[in-house]
N, C-alpha and C positions, 0 to 999 in steps of 0.2 A: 187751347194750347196744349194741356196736357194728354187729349188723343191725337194730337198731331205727332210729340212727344215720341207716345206709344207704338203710333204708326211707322214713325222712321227707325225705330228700336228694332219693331218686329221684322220690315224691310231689312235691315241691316242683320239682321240674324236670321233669316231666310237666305240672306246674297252670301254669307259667309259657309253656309252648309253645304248651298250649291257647290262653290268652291272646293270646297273641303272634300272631294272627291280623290281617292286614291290613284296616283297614277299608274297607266298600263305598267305590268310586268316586265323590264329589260332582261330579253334573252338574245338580244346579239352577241355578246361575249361568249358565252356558251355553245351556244347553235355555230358560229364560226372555229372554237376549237374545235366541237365534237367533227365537223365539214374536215377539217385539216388535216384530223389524227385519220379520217378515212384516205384521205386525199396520198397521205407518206405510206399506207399501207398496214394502218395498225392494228386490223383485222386481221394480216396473217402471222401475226406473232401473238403466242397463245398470251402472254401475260399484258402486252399491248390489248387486244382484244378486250381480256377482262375487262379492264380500266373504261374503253371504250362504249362498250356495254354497261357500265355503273355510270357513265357521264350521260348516256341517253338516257335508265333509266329512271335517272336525278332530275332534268331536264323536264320529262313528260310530270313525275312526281310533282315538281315547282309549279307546271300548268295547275296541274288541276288543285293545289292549294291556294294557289291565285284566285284564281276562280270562286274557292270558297270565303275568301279574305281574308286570309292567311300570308297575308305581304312578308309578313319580315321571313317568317319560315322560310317560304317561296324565294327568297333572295338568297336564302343561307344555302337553299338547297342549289339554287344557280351558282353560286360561287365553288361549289364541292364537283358538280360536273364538270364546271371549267376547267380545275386542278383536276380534276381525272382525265379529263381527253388531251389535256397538255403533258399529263403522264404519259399517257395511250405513246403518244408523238415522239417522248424523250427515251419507253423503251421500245418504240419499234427503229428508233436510231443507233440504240446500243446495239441491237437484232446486228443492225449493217455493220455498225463498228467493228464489233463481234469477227464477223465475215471475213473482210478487211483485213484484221489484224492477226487470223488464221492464216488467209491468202499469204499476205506478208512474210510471215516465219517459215509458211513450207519454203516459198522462196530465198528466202537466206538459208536454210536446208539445202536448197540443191545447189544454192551454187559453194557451201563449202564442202558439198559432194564433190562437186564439180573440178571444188580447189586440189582436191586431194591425191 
């Protein structure tokens, strides 16, 4: 009875280790802003860019501490990418705003040129 015992003991702490395996790395979140911040153009704004460039390099970084079992790291460093290519996104929108709202004042320019 009591290697029976021992047997479902050992069983049961064998099946729980298996278990106990870390799950794959989540880089959707990431990998879809970094996609985005290329997608609005945020490579051609120098400081959109930078950001852009620190979320990939975050990104591949989290790979490879993955890799080594570095899970929590590797998730800290996914979340700091994400915020950066979501940056990347927010100043290549200021970039246009920017634009925009030059465009705009030359315009009320000429036309109280215009008025005068």
């Amino acid at each position: 009875m009591r290697s029976v015992m021992t047997a479902c003991c050992l069983l049961l702490v064998v099946a729980a280790a298996g278990c106990s395996s870390n799950p794959p790395l989540r880089t959707e979140s990431s990998t879809s802003a970094i996609r985005a911040a290329e997608a609005v153009g945020a490579k051609a704004v120098p400081r959109a860019a930078l950001h852009l460039q620190l979320a990939k390099e975050e990104l591949d970084r989290a790979n490879v501490l993955a890799e080594k079992g570095d899970k929590d790291e590797a998730a800290s460093l996914l979340m700091r990418a994400e915020v950066d290519a979501e940056l990347a996104i927010l100043l290549s929108h200021e970039q246009d705003e920017k634009l925009e709202a030059a465009q705009a004042m030359e315009r009320v320019r000429q036309l109280q040129n215009d008025n005068r």
